[in-house]
C-alpha positions in Angstrom: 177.6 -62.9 177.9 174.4 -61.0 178.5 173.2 -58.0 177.1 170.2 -56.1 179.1 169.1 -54.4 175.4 165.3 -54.3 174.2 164.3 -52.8 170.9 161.9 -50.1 170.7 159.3 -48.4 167.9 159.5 -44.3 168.6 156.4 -42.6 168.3 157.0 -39.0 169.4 159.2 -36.2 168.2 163.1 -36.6 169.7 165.7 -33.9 170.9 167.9 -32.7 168.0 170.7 -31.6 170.6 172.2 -35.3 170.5 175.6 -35.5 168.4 174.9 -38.6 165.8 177.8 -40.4 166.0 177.6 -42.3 162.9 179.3 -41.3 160.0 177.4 -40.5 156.5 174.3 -42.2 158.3 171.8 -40.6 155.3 174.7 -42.7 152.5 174.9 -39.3 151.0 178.6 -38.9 151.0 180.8 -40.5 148.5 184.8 -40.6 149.2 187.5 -38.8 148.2 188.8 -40.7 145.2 191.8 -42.5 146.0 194.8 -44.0 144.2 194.2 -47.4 142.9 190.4 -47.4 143.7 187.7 -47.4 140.9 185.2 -45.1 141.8 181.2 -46.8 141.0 178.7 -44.8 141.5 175.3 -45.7 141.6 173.0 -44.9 138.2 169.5 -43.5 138.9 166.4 -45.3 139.6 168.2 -48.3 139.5 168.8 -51.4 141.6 173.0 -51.4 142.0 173.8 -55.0 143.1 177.0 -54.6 143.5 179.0 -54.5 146.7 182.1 -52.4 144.4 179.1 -49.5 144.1 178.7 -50.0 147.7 182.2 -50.0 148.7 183.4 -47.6 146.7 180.8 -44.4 146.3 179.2 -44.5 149.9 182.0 -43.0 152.6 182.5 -45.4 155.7 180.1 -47.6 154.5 180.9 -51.2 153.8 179.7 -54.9 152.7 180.7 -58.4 151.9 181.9 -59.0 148.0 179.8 -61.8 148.0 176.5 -59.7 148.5 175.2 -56.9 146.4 172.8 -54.7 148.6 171.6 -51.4 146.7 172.8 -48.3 147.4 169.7 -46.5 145.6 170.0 -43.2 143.8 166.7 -41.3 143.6 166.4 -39.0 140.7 165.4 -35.3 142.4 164.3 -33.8 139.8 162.8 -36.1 137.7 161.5 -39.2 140.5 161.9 -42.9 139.9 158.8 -44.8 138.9 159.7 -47.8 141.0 161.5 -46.5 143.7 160.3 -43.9 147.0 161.8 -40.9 147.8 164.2 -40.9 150.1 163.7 -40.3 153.3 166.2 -37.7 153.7 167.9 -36.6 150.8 168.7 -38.6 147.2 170.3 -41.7 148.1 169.0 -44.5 150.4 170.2 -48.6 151.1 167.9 -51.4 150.2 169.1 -54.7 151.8 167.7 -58.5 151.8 166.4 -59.5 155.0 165.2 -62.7 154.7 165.8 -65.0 151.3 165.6 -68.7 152.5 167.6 -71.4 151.0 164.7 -73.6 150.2 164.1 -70.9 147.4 167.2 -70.0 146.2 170.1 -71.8 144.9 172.4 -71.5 147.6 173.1 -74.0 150.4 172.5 -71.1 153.1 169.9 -68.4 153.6 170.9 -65.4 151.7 171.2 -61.5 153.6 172.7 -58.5 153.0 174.6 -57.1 155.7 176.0 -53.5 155.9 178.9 -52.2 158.2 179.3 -48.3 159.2 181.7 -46.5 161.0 181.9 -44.6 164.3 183.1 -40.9 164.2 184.4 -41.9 168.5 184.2 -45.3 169.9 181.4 -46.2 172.8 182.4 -46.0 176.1 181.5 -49.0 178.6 178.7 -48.2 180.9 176.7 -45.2 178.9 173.4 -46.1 177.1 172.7 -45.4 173.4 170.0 -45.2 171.2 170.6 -46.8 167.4 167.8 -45.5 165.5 166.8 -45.9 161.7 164.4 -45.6 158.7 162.7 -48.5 156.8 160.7 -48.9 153.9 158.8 -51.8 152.2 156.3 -52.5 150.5 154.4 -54.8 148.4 156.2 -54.9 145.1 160.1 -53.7 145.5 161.2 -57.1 146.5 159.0 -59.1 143.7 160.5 -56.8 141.1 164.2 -56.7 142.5 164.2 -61.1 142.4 162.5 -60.6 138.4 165.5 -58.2 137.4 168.2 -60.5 139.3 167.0 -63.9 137.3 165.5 -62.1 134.4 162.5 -64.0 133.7 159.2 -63.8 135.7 159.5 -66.2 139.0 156.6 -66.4 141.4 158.0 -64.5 144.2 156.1 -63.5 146.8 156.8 -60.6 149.1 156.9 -60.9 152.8 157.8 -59.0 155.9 160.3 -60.4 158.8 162.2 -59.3 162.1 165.3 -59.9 162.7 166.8 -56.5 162.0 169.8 -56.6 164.1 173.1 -54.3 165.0 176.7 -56.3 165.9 179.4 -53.6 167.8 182.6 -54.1 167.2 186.3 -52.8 167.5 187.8 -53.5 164.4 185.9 -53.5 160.5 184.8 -57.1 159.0 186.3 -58.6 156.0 184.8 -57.5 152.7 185.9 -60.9 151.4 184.6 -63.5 153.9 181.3 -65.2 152.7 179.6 -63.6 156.4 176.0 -66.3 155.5 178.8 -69.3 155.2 180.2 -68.5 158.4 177.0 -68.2 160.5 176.7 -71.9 159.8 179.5 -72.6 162.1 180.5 -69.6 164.0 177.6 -67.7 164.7 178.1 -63.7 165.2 174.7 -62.8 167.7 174.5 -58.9 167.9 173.9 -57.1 170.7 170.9 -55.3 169.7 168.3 -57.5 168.1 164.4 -56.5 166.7 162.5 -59.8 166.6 159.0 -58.3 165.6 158.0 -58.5 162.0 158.2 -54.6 160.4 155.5 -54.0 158.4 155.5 -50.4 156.8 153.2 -51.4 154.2 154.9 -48.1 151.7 155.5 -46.1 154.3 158.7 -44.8 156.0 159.2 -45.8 159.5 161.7 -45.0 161.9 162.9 -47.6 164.4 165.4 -47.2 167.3 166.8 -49.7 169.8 168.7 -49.3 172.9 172.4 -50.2 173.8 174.0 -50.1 176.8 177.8 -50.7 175.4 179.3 -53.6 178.1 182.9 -52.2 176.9 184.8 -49.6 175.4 186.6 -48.8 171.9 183.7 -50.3 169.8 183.9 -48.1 166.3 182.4 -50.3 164.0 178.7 -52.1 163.5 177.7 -54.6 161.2 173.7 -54.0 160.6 171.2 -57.1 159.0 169.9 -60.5 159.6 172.4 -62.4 161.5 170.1 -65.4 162.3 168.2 -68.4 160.1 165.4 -67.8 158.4 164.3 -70.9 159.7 163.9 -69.1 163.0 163.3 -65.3 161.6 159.6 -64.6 161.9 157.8 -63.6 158.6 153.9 -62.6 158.3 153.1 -65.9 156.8 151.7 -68.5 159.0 153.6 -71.8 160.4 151.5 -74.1 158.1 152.0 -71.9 154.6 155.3 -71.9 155.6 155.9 -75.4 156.2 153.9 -76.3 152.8 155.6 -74.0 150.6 159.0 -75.3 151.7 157.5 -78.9 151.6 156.4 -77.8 147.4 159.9 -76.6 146.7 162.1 -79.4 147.1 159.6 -80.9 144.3 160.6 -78.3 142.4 163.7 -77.3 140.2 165.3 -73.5 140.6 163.4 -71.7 138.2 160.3 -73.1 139.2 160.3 -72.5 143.0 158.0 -70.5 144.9 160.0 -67.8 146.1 160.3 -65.9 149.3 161.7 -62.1 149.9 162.0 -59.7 152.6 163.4 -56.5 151.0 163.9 -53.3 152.9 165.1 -50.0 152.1 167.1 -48.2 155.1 168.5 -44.4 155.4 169.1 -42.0 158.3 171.2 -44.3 160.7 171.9 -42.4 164.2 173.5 -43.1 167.1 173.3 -40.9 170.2 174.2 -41.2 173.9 170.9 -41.2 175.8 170.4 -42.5 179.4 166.9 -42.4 178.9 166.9 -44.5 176.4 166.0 -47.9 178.2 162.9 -46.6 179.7 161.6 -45.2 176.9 161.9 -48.6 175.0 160.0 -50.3 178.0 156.9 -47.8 177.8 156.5 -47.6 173.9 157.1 -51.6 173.0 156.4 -53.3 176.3 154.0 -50.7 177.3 155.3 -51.6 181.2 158.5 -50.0 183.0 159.3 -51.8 186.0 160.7 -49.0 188.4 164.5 -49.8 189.6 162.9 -51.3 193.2 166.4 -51.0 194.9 166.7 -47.3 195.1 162.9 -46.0 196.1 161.7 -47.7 199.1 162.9 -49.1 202.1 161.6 -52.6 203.1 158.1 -52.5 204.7 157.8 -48.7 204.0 155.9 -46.3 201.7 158.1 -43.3 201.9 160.4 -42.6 199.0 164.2 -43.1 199.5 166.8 -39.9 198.7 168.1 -42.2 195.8 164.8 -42.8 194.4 164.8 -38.7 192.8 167.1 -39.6 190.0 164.9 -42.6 189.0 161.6 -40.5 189.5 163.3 -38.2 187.2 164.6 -40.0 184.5 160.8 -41.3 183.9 159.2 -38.0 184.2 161.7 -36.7 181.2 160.2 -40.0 179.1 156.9 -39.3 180.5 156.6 -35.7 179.7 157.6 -37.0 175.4 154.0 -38.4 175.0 151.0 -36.3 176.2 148.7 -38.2 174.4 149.5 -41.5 176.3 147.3 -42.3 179.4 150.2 -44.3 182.6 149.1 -46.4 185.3 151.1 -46.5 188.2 151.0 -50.1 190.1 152.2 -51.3 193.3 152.5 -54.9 193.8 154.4 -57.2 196.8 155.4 -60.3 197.0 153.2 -63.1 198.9 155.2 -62.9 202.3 152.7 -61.5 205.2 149.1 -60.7 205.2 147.2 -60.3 202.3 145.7 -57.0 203.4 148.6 -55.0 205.0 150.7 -55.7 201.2 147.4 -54.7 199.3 147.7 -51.3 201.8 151.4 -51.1 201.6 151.2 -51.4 197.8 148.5 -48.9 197.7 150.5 -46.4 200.0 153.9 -47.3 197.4 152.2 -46.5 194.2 150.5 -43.0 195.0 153.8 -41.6 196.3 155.3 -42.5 193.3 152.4 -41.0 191.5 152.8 -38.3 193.5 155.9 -37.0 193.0 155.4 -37.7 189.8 152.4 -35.2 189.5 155.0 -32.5 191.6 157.1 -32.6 188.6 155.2 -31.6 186.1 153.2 -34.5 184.5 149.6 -33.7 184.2 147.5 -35.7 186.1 144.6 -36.5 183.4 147.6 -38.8 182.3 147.9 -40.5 185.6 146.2 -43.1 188.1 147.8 -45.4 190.5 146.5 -48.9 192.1 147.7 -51.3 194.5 147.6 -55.0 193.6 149.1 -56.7 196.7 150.4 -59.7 196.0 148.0 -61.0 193.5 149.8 -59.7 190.2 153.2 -61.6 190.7 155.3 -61.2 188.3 157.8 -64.7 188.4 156.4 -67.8 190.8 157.6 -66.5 194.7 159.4 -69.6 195.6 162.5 -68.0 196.0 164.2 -64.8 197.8 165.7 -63.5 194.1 161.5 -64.1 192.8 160.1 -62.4 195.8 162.6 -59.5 195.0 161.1 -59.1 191.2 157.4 -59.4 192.6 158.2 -56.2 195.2 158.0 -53.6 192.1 156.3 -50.5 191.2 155.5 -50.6 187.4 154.4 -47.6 185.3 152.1 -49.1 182.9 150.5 -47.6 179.2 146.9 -47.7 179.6 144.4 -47.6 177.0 
Protein backbone atom coordinates (compact mmCIF):
# COMPACT_ATOMS: atom_id res chain seq x y z
CA UNK A 1 0.00 0.00 0.00
CA UNK A 2 1.30 3.48 -0.96
CA UNK A 3 0.77 6.56 0.54
CA UNK A 4 1.63 9.82 -1.71
CA UNK A 5 2.36 11.87 1.90
CA UNK A 6 5.62 14.25 2.27
CA UNK A 7 6.23 16.08 5.55
CA UNK A 8 6.61 19.67 5.58
CA UNK A 9 8.27 22.66 8.07
CA UNK A 10 5.62 25.82 7.90
CA UNK A 11 7.15 29.07 7.80
CA UNK A 12 4.42 31.59 7.28
CA UNK A 13 1.33 32.58 9.22
CA UNK A 14 -1.92 29.93 8.45
CA UNK A 15 -5.75 30.55 8.12
CA UNK A 16 -7.54 30.26 11.44
CA UNK A 17 -10.91 29.55 9.60
CA UNK A 18 -9.92 25.61 9.53
CA UNK A 19 -12.04 23.49 12.21
CA UNK A 20 -9.15 21.45 14.25
CA UNK A 21 -10.38 18.23 14.38
CA UNK A 22 -8.42 16.91 17.16
CA UNK A 23 -9.69 16.78 20.42
CA UNK A 24 -7.87 18.61 23.52
CA UNK A 25 -4.86 19.04 21.01
CA UNK A 26 -3.17 21.80 23.60
CA UNK A 27 -3.61 18.44 26.66
CA UNK A 28 -5.38 21.12 28.59
CA UNK A 29 -8.51 19.20 29.32
CA UNK A 30 -8.74 16.71 31.94
CA UNK A 31 -11.98 14.25 32.07
CA UNK A 32 -14.90 14.11 33.75
CA UNK A 33 -14.17 11.90 36.67
CA UNK A 34 -15.67 8.66 36.32
CA UNK A 35 -16.74 5.64 38.45
CA UNK A 36 -13.99 3.28 39.13
CA UNK A 37 -11.23 5.47 37.62
CA UNK A 38 -8.44 7.15 39.87
CA UNK A 39 -8.09 10.44 38.77
CA UNK A 40 -3.79 11.47 38.61
CA UNK A 41 -3.02 14.56 37.89
CA UNK A 42 0.14 15.83 37.00
CA UNK A 43 2.25 17.90 39.95
CA UNK A 44 3.99 21.05 38.84
CA UNK A 45 7.39 21.40 37.33
CA UNK A 46 7.70 17.88 37.40
CA UNK A 47 8.50 15.02 35.11
CA UNK A 48 5.11 12.57 35.48
CA UNK A 49 6.31 9.17 34.13
CA UNK A 50 3.52 7.57 34.36
CA UNK A 51 1.13 6.44 31.68
CA UNK A 52 -2.02 6.31 34.80
CA UNK A 53 -1.25 10.50 34.90
CA UNK A 54 -1.50 10.26 31.21
CA UNK A 55 -4.43 8.12 30.96
CA UNK A 56 -6.31 9.43 33.40
CA UNK A 57 -5.99 13.55 33.64
CA UNK A 58 -5.49 14.42 29.86
CA UNK A 59 -9.12 13.87 27.90
CA UNK A 60 -8.92 11.62 24.75
CA UNK A 61 -5.45 11.31 25.12
CA UNK A 62 -3.89 7.83 25.53
CA UNK A 63 -0.57 5.64 25.95
CA UNK A 64 0.90 2.20 26.45
CA UNK A 65 1.13 1.11 30.45
CA UNK A 66 4.43 0.02 29.67
CA UNK A 67 5.71 3.68 28.78
CA UNK A 68 5.55 6.70 30.96
CA UNK A 69 5.66 9.85 28.60
CA UNK A 70 5.15 13.33 30.70
CA UNK A 71 2.26 15.10 30.63
CA UNK A 72 4.07 18.40 31.99
CA UNK A 73 2.34 20.88 34.16
CA UNK A 74 3.89 24.42 33.97
CA UNK A 75 3.49 26.52 36.98
CA UNK A 76 1.76 30.02 35.63
CA UNK A 77 2.33 31.92 38.14
CA UNK A 78 5.29 30.98 39.65
CA UNK A 79 7.47 29.23 36.21
CA UNK A 80 9.50 25.96 36.42
CA UNK A 81 13.17 26.24 36.61
CA UNK A 82 13.74 23.27 34.32
CA UNK A 83 10.97 23.21 32.22
CA UNK A 84 9.65 26.00 29.12
CA UNK A 85 6.57 27.55 29.00
CA UNK A 86 4.15 26.06 27.19
CA UNK A 87 3.49 26.88 24.02
CA UNK A 88 -0.06 27.48 24.47
CA UNK A 89 -1.39 27.39 27.77
CA UNK A 90 -0.01 25.39 31.17
CA UNK A 91 0.26 21.90 30.22
CA UNK A 92 2.40 20.32 27.36
CA UNK A 93 3.64 16.34 26.41
CA UNK A 94 7.28 15.43 26.58
CA UNK A 95 7.85 12.07 24.77
CA UNK A 96 11.18 9.81 24.11
CA UNK A 97 11.99 9.66 20.56
CA UNK A 98 14.90 7.79 20.22
CA UNK A 99 16.47 5.63 23.39
CA UNK A 100 18.47 2.75 21.77
CA UNK A 101 18.82 -0.63 23.30
CA UNK A 102 22.55 -0.61 23.24
CA UNK A 103 22.16 1.92 26.14
CA UNK A 104 19.42 0.86 28.02
CA UNK A 105 18.51 -2.27 29.63
CA UNK A 106 15.93 -3.41 27.51
CA UNK A 107 16.13 -5.93 24.54
CA UNK A 108 14.33 -3.22 22.16
CA UNK A 109 14.71 0.43 21.52
CA UNK A 110 12.64 2.36 23.95
CA UNK A 111 9.72 5.28 22.65
CA UNK A 112 6.95 6.75 23.82
CA UNK A 113 4.06 6.82 21.80
CA UNK A 114 0.81 8.88 22.27
CA UNK A 115 -2.70 8.25 20.72
CA UNK A 116 -5.51 11.10 20.36
CA UNK A 117 -8.82 11.13 19.29
CA UNK A 118 -10.88 12.47 16.28
CA UNK A 119 -13.87 14.73 17.05
CA UNK A 120 -15.25 13.11 13.00
CA UNK A 121 -13.53 10.50 11.19
CA UNK A 122 -11.41 11.39 7.69
CA UNK A 123 -13.11 10.90 4.76
CA UNK A 124 -11.26 8.97 1.74
CA UNK A 125 -9.95 11.19 -0.88
CA UNK A 126 -9.74 14.85 1.08
CA UNK A 127 -6.19 16.13 2.04
CA UNK A 128 -5.23 17.12 5.60
CA UNK A 129 -2.72 18.90 7.23
CA UNK A 130 -1.39 17.26 10.83
CA UNK A 131 0.52 20.07 12.31
CA UNK A 132 2.39 20.31 15.79
CA UNK A 133 4.77 22.00 18.32
CA UNK A 134 8.26 20.73 19.50
CA UNK A 135 10.67 21.65 21.81
CA UNK A 136 14.20 20.47 22.77
CA UNK A 137 16.94 21.36 23.95
CA UNK A 138 20.26 20.61 25.32
CA UNK A 139 19.62 19.58 28.86
CA UNK A 140 15.84 18.24 29.37
CA UNK A 141 16.71 14.79 28.19
CA UNK A 142 20.22 14.51 30.27
CA UNK A 143 18.29 15.56 33.31
CA UNK A 144 14.96 13.37 32.72
CA UNK A 145 17.53 9.88 32.21
CA UNK A 146 19.48 11.30 35.87
CA UNK A 147 16.00 11.52 37.73
CA UNK A 148 14.77 8.03 36.07
CA UNK A 149 18.09 6.02 37.37
CA UNK A 150 18.95 8.42 40.20
CA UNK A 151 22.50 8.64 40.08
CA UNK A 152 24.55 10.71 37.53
CA UNK A 153 24.91 8.52 34.05
CA UNK A 154 26.77 10.07 31.15
CA UNK A 155 23.97 10.78 28.90
CA UNK A 156 24.25 12.58 26.08
CA UNK A 157 21.51 14.55 24.37
CA UNK A 158 20.84 14.19 20.71
CA UNK A 159 18.31 15.11 18.08
CA UNK A 160 16.51 12.45 15.57
CA UNK A 161 13.67 12.22 12.92
CA UNK A 162 11.41 9.88 12.79
CA UNK A 163 8.44 11.74 14.17
CA UNK A 164 5.65 9.84 12.75
CA UNK A 165 1.51 9.77 12.79
CA UNK A 166 -0.37 6.09 12.31
CA UNK A 167 -4.45 6.60 11.34
CA UNK A 168 -6.53 4.34 12.42
CA UNK A 169 -10.25 3.20 12.99
CA UNK A 170 -10.40 1.80 16.28
CA UNK A 171 -7.93 3.00 19.71
CA UNK A 172 -4.68 0.79 20.52
CA UNK A 173 -4.34 -1.25 23.49
CA UNK A 174 -3.08 0.51 26.57
CA UNK A 175 -1.71 -2.87 27.67
CA UNK A 176 0.22 -4.24 24.63
CA UNK A 177 4.10 -3.71 24.98
CA UNK A 178 3.72 -1.47 21.28
CA UNK A 179 8.26 -1.44 21.11
CA UNK A 180 7.92 -5.56 21.58
CA UNK A 181 5.60 -5.79 18.82
CA UNK A 182 7.47 -3.68 16.16
CA UNK A 183 9.98 -6.49 16.37
CA UNK A 184 7.69 -8.76 14.61
CA UNK A 185 4.73 -6.95 13.25
CA UNK A 186 5.74 -3.71 12.32
CA UNK A 187 2.95 -0.76 12.36
CA UNK A 188 4.50 1.91 9.38
CA UNK A 189 2.40 5.15 9.66
CA UNK A 190 1.21 6.98 7.03
CA UNK A 191 2.78 10.18 7.62
CA UNK A 192 6.48 9.98 8.46
CA UNK A 193 9.19 13.14 9.20
CA UNK A 194 12.65 11.55 8.52
CA UNK A 195 14.74 14.84 8.99
CA UNK A 196 16.43 15.35 12.32
CA UNK A 197 14.45 18.36 14.32
CA UNK A 198 16.65 20.44 15.82
CA UNK A 199 14.97 23.43 17.90
CA UNK A 200 17.92 24.03 19.84
CA UNK A 201 15.27 25.68 22.97
CA UNK A 202 13.08 26.91 20.76
CA UNK A 203 9.38 26.10 19.94
CA UNK A 204 8.85 24.92 16.47
CA UNK A 205 5.83 24.11 14.73
CA UNK A 206 5.80 21.17 12.18
CA UNK A 207 2.95 20.05 9.88
CA UNK A 208 2.77 17.17 7.46
CA UNK A 209 0.29 16.34 4.80
CA UNK A 210 -2.22 13.40 4.58
CA UNK A 211 -4.34 12.52 1.96
CA UNK A 212 -6.60 9.81 3.93
CA UNK A 213 -6.75 6.50 1.31
CA UNK A 214 -10.09 5.63 3.28
CA UNK A 215 -12.74 6.63 5.41
CA UNK A 216 -13.84 6.22 9.31
CA UNK A 217 -10.22 6.71 10.60
CA UNK A 218 -10.78 8.44 14.29
CA UNK A 219 -7.84 7.61 15.97
CA UNK A 220 -3.84 8.27 15.60
CA UNK A 221 -1.05 6.86 17.30
CA UNK A 222 1.90 9.76 17.19
CA UNK A 223 5.96 8.75 17.88
CA UNK A 224 8.84 6.79 16.70
CA UNK A 225 7.49 3.74 15.05
CA UNK A 226 10.89 2.61 13.49
CA UNK A 227 14.62 1.35 14.90
CA UNK A 228 16.82 3.46 16.12
CA UNK A 229 19.20 1.64 14.25
CA UNK A 230 17.70 3.22 11.11
CA UNK A 231 16.33 6.74 12.86
CA UNK A 232 18.80 9.44 11.96
CA UNK A 233 20.28 11.36 14.92
CA UNK A 234 22.86 14.50 14.66
CA UNK A 235 25.78 12.30 15.49
CA UNK A 236 27.89 11.01 12.82
CA UNK A 237 27.95 7.17 11.36
CA UNK A 238 31.45 6.61 12.90
CA UNK A 239 30.60 8.17 16.72
CA UNK A 240 27.75 6.13 16.39
CA UNK A 241 29.20 2.98 15.47
CA UNK A 242 32.04 3.51 18.33
CA UNK A 243 29.87 4.40 21.00
CA UNK A 244 27.70 1.25 20.49
CA UNK A 245 31.01 -0.74 19.88
CA UNK A 246 32.14 0.87 23.81
CA UNK A 247 28.82 -0.19 25.33
CA UNK A 248 28.68 -3.78 25.03
CA UNK A 249 32.04 -3.46 27.08
CA UNK A 250 30.22 -1.93 29.52
CA UNK A 251 27.73 -2.91 32.35
CA UNK A 252 24.22 -0.82 32.69
CA UNK A 253 25.22 1.87 34.86
CA UNK A 254 28.25 2.50 33.14
CA UNK A 255 27.04 2.88 29.53
CA UNK A 256 27.23 5.85 27.47
CA UNK A 257 23.85 6.91 26.99
CA UNK A 258 21.80 8.14 24.17
CA UNK A 259 18.34 10.45 24.33
CA UNK A 260 16.14 12.12 22.03
CA UNK A 261 13.51 13.94 24.29
CA UNK A 262 10.87 16.21 22.87
CA UNK A 263 8.25 18.18 24.31
CA UNK A 264 4.96 18.42 22.05
CA UNK A 265 1.58 20.68 22.42
CA UNK A 266 -0.88 22.22 19.98
CA UNK A 267 -1.74 19.10 17.79
CA UNK A 268 -4.23 20.17 14.77
CA UNK A 269 -5.71 18.59 12.15
CA UNK A 270 -7.53 20.48 9.36
CA UNK A 271 -8.87 19.66 5.93
CA UNK A 272 -6.71 21.55 3.45
CA UNK A 273 -6.40 20.75 -0.33
CA UNK A 274 -3.56 22.85 -0.57
CA UNK A 275 -1.81 21.21 1.67
CA UNK A 276 0.43 19.02 -0.65
CA UNK A 277 1.78 21.87 -2.57
CA UNK A 278 2.66 23.73 0.10
CA UNK A 279 4.80 20.82 1.59
CA UNK A 280 6.55 20.52 -1.88
CA UNK A 281 7.62 24.44 -1.98
CA UNK A 282 8.74 24.86 1.71
CA UNK A 283 10.72 21.24 2.24
CA UNK A 284 11.51 20.28 -1.34
CA UNK A 285 11.68 23.74 -2.46
CA UNK A 286 10.31 22.17 -6.10
CA UNK A 287 6.46 21.63 -7.03
CA UNK A 288 6.12 19.62 -10.02
CA UNK A 289 2.94 21.05 -11.72
CA UNK A 290 0.12 18.15 -12.31
CA UNK A 291 1.40 17.78 -16.31
CA UNK A 292 -1.91 16.00 -17.20
CA UNK A 293 -4.29 18.85 -16.93
CA UNK A 294 -2.28 22.03 -18.45
CA UNK A 295 -1.04 21.37 -21.86
CA UNK A 296 -1.84 19.52 -24.67
CA UNK A 297 0.94 17.35 -26.29
CA UNK A 298 3.28 19.49 -28.54
CA UNK A 299 1.49 22.71 -27.49
CA UNK A 300 2.11 25.89 -25.32
CA UNK A 301 -1.42 26.99 -24.65
CA UNK A 302 -2.99 26.25 -21.34
CA UNK A 303 -5.68 23.57 -21.19
CA UNK A 304 -9.43 24.63 -19.52
CA UNK A 305 -8.50 22.08 -16.70
CA UNK A 306 -5.24 23.52 -16.05
CA UNK A 307 -7.21 26.88 -14.05
CA UNK A 308 -7.89 24.91 -10.92
CA UNK A 309 -4.20 23.76 -10.71
CA UNK A 310 -2.91 27.40 -11.62
CA UNK A 311 -5.11 28.29 -8.75
CA UNK A 312 -4.40 26.08 -6.12
CA UNK A 313 -0.63 27.26 -6.41
CA UNK A 314 -1.26 30.91 -6.64
CA UNK A 315 -3.32 30.47 -3.07
CA UNK A 316 0.27 28.78 -1.67
CA UNK A 317 2.12 31.21 -3.57
CA UNK A 318 0.51 34.31 -2.46
CA UNK A 319 1.41 32.78 1.80
CA UNK A 320 5.11 33.75 1.29
CA UNK A 321 6.02 37.16 -0.18
CA UNK A 322 9.28 36.99 0.92
CA UNK A 323 10.16 33.90 -1.22
CA UNK A 324 11.62 34.40 -4.76
CA UNK A 325 9.79 31.11 -7.56
CA UNK A 326 11.23 29.99 -10.65
CA UNK A 327 9.04 28.74 -13.10
CA UNK A 328 10.81 25.88 -15.40
CA UNK A 329 9.85 24.09 -18.47
CA UNK A 330 11.57 20.97 -19.30
CA UNK A 331 10.70 17.95 -22.16
CA UNK A 332 11.59 14.88 -22.48
CA UNK A 333 14.53 13.91 -25.18
CA UNK A 334 12.10 12.78 -28.01
CA UNK A 335 12.62 15.39 -31.19
CA UNK A 336 14.99 18.11 -31.82
CA UNK A 337 16.86 19.64 -29.28
CA UNK A 338 15.92 23.13 -30.21
CA UNK A 339 12.11 23.03 -30.96
CA UNK A 340 11.72 21.26 -26.97
CA UNK A 341 14.17 24.13 -25.57
CA UNK A 342 11.44 26.68 -27.54
CA UNK A 343 8.49 24.63 -26.62
CA UNK A 344 9.64 24.50 -23.07
CA UNK A 345 10.40 28.15 -23.15
CA UNK A 346 6.82 29.00 -24.65
CA UNK A 347 5.25 26.27 -21.59
CA UNK A 348 6.86 28.03 -18.72
CA UNK A 349 5.94 31.79 -19.38
CA UNK A 350 2.30 30.95 -19.89
CA UNK A 351 2.28 29.39 -16.81
CA UNK A 352 4.16 32.32 -15.40
CA UNK A 353 1.83 34.28 -16.95
CA UNK A 354 -1.23 33.50 -15.70
CA UNK A 355 0.25 33.29 -12.73
CA UNK A 356 1.26 37.08 -12.73
CA UNK A 357 -2.80 37.70 -13.95
CA UNK A 358 -3.69 36.43 -10.64
CA UNK A 359 -2.30 38.38 -8.46
CA UNK A 360 1.42 37.22 -7.62
CA UNK A 361 3.74 40.00 -7.91
CA UNK A 362 6.13 39.56 -10.42
CA UNK A 363 9.50 40.64 -8.42
CA UNK A 364 8.71 37.09 -7.04
CA UNK A 365 8.74 35.52 -10.45
CA UNK A 366 11.02 34.30 -13.53
CA UNK A 367 10.50 31.44 -15.86
CA UNK A 368 13.17 29.45 -18.02
CA UNK A 369 13.04 26.76 -20.49
CA UNK A 370 15.53 23.82 -20.07
CA UNK A 371 14.61 21.52 -22.98
CA UNK A 372 15.50 18.32 -22.48
CA UNK A 373 18.66 18.72 -20.66
CA UNK A 374 17.22 18.80 -16.88
CA UNK A 375 15.50 15.19 -16.96
CA UNK A 376 14.22 14.32 -14.13
CA UNK A 377 14.21 10.09 -14.26
CA UNK A 378 16.56 8.38 -17.23
CA UNK A 379 14.00 8.66 -20.62
CA UNK A 380 14.16 5.06 -21.54
CA UNK A 381 10.70 4.44 -21.12
CA UNK A 382 7.12 6.09 -22.19
CA UNK A 383 6.03 6.26 -18.12
CA UNK A 384 9.99 8.33 -17.72
CA UNK A 385 9.38 10.44 -20.68
CA UNK A 386 5.92 11.31 -19.11
CA UNK A 387 7.77 12.53 -15.65
CA UNK A 388 10.48 14.50 -17.74
CA UNK A 389 7.45 16.60 -19.77
CA UNK A 390 6.79 18.87 -16.46
CA UNK A 391 6.59 22.40 -15.51
CA UNK A 392 8.12 22.83 -11.92
CA UNK A 393 7.81 25.93 -9.78
CA UNK A 394 10.95 26.08 -8.05
CA UNK A 395 12.24 28.29 -4.59
CA UNK A 396 15.02 30.37 -5.70
CA UNK A 397 17.51 31.94 -3.60
Amino acid sequence: MRHFIVCLILLGKLPILAQNLIINGSFERQPAKKAGVWLTPPKSCQFSGSSQIANTACESWTTFEVQTPDLLQYDTLAGCPNFPKPHKGSRMMGLIMYHPFQDGQFGFDYHELIQGTLSRPLEKGKTYRFSFWVYANDSLGVQHLNEIYRRSSKVSQVYCGNFGVYFSDSPINPRENFMLSQLDFPVKPQVNLEQIIETRGQWRKISMAYTAEKSGLKHFLFGNFYSDAVTRINMSDEARQALEEQNQQLEFWKKNKRIAYYLFDDFSLVEDPNAAIEQSILVDRNYVMPDVLLFDSGQSGLRPEAATAIRKLVEVLKKYPSLQFEIGGHTDDVGDDTANLTLSEKRAQTVFQAILEQGVPEKQLRWKGYGEHQPAVPNFTDEQRRKNRRVECKVVD
